[in-house]
C-alpha positions as CSV (number, residue, x, y, z in Angstrom):
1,X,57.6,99.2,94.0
2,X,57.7,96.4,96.6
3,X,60.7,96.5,99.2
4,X,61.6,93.4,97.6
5,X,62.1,95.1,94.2
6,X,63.7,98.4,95.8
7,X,66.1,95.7,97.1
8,X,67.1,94.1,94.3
9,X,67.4,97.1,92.3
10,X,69.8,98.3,94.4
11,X,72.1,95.2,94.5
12,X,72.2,95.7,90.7
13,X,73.2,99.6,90.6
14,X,76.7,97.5,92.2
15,X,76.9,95.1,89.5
16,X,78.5,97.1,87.0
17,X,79.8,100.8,86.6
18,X,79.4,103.4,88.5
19,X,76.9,105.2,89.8
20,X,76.0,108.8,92.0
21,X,74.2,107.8,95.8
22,X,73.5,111.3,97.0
23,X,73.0,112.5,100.5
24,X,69.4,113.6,101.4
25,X,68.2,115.2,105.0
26,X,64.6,115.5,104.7
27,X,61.7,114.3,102.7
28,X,61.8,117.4,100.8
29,X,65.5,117.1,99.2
30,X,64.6,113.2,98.9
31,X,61.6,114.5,96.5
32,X,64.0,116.9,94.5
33,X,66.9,114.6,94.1
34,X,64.5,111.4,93.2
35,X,63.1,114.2,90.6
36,X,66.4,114.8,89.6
37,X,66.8,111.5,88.0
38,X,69.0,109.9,90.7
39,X,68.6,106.0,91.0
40,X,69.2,105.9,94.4
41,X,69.5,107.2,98.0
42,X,71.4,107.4,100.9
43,X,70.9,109.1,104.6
44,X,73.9,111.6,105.9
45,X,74.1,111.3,109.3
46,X,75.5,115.0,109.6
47,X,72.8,116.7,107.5
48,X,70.2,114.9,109.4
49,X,71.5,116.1,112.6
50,X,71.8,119.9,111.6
51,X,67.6,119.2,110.5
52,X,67.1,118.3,114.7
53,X,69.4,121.5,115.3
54,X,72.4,118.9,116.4
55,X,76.1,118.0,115.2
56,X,77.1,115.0,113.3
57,X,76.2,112.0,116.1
58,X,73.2,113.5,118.1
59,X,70.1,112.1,116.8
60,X,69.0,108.9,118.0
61,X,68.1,105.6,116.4
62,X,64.8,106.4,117.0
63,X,64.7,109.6,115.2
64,X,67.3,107.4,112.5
65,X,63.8,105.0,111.8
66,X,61.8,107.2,111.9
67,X,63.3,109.6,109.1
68,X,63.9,106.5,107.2
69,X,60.6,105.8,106.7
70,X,59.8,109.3,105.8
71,X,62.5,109.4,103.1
72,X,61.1,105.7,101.5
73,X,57.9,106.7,101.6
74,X,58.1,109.8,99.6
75,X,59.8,108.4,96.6
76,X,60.4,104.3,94.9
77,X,64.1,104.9,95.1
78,X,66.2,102.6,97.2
79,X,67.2,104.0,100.5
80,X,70.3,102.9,102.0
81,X,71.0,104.5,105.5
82,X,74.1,106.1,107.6
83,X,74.0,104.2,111.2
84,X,77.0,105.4,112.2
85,X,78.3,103.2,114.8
86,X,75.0,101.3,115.0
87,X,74.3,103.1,118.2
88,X,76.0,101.2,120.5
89,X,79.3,99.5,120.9
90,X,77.9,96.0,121.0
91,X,78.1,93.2,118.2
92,X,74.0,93.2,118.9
93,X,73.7,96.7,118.8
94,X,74.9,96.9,115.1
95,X,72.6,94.2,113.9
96,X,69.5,95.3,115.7
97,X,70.3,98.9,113.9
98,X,70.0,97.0,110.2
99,X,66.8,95.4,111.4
100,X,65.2,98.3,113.0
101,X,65.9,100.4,109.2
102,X,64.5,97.5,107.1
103,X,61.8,97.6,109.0
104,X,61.3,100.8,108.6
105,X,62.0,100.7,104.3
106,X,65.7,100.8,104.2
107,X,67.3,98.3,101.8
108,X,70.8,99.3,102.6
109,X,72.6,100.4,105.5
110,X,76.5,101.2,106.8
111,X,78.1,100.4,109.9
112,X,81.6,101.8,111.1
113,X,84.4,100.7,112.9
114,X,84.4,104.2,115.3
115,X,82.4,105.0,118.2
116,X,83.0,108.3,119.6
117,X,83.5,107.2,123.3
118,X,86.2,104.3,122.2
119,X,87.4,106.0,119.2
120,X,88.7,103.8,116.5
121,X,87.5,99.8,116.9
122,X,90.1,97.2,117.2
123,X,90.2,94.9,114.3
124,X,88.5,91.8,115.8
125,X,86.1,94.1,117.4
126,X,85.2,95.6,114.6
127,X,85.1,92.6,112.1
128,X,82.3,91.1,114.6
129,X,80.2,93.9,114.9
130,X,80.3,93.7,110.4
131,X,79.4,90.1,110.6
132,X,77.0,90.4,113.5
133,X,74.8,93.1,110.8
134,X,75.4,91.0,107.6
135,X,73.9,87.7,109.6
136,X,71.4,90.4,110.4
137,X,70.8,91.8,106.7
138,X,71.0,87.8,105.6
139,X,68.1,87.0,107.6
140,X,65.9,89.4,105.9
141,X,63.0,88.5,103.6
142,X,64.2,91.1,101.2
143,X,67.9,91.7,99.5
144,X,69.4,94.1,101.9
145,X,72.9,95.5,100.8
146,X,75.5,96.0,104.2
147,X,78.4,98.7,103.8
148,X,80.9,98.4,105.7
149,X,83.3,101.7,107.0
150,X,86.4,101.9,107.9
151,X,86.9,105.6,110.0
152,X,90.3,105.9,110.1
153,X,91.4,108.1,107.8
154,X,88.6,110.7,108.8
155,X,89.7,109.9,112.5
156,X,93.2,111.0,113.4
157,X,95.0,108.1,111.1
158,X,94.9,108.1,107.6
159,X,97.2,105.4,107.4
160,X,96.2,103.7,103.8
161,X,97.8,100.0,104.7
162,X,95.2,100.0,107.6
163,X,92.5,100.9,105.6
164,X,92.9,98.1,103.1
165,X,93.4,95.5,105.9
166,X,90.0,96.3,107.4
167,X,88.0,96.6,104.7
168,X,90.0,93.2,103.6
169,X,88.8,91.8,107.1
170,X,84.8,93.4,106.5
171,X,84.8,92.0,102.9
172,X,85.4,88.5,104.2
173,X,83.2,88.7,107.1
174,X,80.7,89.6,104.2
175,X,80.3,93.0,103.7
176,X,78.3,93.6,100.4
177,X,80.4,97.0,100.0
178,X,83.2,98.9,101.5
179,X,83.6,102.3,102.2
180,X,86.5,104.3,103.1
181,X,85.5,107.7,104.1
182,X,88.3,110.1,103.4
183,X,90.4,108.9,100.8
184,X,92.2,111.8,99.5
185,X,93.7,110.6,95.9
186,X,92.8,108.9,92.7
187,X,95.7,106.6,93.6
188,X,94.4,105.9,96.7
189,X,91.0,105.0,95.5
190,X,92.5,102.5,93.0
191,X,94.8,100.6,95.2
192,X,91.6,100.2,97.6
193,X,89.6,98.9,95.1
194,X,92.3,96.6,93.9
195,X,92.5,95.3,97.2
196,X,89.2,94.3,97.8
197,X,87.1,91.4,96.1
198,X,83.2,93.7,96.8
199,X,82.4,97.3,95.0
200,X,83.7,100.2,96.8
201,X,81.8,103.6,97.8
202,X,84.0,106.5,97.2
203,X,83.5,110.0,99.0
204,X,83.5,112.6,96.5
205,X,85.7,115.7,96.7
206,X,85.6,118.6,95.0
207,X,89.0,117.9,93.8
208,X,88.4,114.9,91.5
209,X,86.0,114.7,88.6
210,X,83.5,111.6,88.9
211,X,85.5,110.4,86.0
212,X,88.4,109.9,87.9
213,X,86.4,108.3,90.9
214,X,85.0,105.9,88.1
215,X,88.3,105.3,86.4
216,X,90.0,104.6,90.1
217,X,87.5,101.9,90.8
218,X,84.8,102.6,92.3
219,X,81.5,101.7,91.8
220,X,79.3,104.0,94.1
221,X,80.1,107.9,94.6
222,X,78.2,109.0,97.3
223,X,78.4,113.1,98.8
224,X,77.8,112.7,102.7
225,X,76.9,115.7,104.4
226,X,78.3,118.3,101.3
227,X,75.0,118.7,99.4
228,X,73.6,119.7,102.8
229,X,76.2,122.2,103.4
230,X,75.9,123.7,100.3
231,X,72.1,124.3,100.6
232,X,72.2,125.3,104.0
233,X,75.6,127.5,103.4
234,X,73.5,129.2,100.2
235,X,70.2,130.1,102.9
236,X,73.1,131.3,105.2
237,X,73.6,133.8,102.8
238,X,70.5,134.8,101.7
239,X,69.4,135.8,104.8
240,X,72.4,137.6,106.1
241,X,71.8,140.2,102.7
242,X,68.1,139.9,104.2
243,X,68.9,141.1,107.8
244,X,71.0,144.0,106.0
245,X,68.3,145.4,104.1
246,X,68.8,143.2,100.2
247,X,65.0,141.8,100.3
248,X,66.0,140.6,96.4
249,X,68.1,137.9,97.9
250,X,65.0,136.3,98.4
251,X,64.5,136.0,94.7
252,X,64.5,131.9,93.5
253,X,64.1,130.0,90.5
254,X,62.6,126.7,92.0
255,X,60.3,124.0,89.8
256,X,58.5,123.2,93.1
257,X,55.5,121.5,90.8
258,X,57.6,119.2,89.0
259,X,60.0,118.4,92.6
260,X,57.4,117.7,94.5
261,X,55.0,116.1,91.9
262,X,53.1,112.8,93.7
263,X,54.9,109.8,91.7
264,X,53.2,107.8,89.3
């Protein structure tokens, strides 16, 4: 599948209904999840991070390309990646992070409105940095779908009013989606959604069904960092029975030959 078609394919997962985006952190979990019969991928920033031995925000964009390519290269799936900020606080900075991605096989990508040296962006700040990667994602010779975030409910102000008005703002500028980390209810979800003209990525939480995601509004469910946590909280285990002596924790019941098969 040509970069061209991964595009388009992905733009049309948003057309209609709603669909699962989960979260892989290496080329391995890409394999199984692609195997698993999901249509579509997306980076975590966090789980990528913990695979560099770092928190949430430590690897570089460098080490961002570079495991983007590794992740479209291992499966035809769409890749759509998590550039935080855009690594760095600049209007250029966000839209050179889109093109270094595509470059790399990404044909989707998110940008937020929080840098963790300024914290939250002011509106007009952040509304250029959005516009500054969609002229970006425009100028591509491939469809490129642009998400953009709005932190503040995951950072310090979960203040619902101000979410809607700046994903309002970054679905103007042009945003292809929006995505409001953090939204806690199925009430909140809707009256996003409602709000907004472009299909909305939901967080899921364990709390709500992907039913009442779906029924909310939205049209992309995507996991973050969870399915990371709950793989790496799982080996956690394992080995702690291991270093006391309980060698059958290392029993597993994994289809490695059907995971891992080449495609094709």
């Amino acid at each position: 599948m040509t970069q061209f078609e991964r595009g388009e394919r992905f733009e049309a997962l948003h057309e209609s209904g709603t669909f699962v985006i989960p979260n892989p952190w290496d080329a391995g979990s890409a394999k199984v999840m692609a195997a698993l019969g999901f249509q579509a991928l997306a980076t975590t920033s966090s789980g990528f991070a913990f695979t560099l031995g770092r928190l949430d925000g430590g690897a570089t964009l460098d080490e961002v390309v570079d495991h983007t390519a590794a992740l479209a290269a291992v499966t035809p799936l769409p890749v759509s990646v998590d550039l935080e900020n855009g690594y760095g606080p600049d209007p250029a900075d966000a839209a050179a992070a889109i093109v270094r991605v595509a470059g790399a096989g990404a044909v989707g990508g998110s940008i937020e409105d929080f840098s963790p040296d300024e914290g939250v962006y002011g509106i007009d700040r952040a509304v250029e940095r959005v516009a500054a990667a969609v002229e970006a994602a425009r100028a591509l010779a491939f469809p490129f779908t642009l998400t953009a975030r709005a932190e503040n409910h995951i950072r310090g102000n979960p203040d619902l009013a101000d979410t809607i008005a700046r994903l309002q703002a970054y679905d103007a500028a042009g945003a292809d989606v929006l995505y409001a980390p953090g939204l806690r209810t199925a009430e909140e979800i809707r009256a996003v959604c409602h709000a907004v003209s472009k299909p909305v990525n939901v967080l899921a939480r364990s709390d709500l069904t992907l039913g009442e995601i779906a029924d909310a509004g939205a049209r992309r469910v995507s996991v973050g960092g969870a399915l990371t946590w709950v793989a790496i909280g799982a080996m956690a285990e394992a080995a702690a029975k291991v270093r006391d002596g309980d060698l059958a924790a290392l029993r597993a019941d994994v289809a490695l030959d059907e995971w891992l098969r080449p495609p094709g």
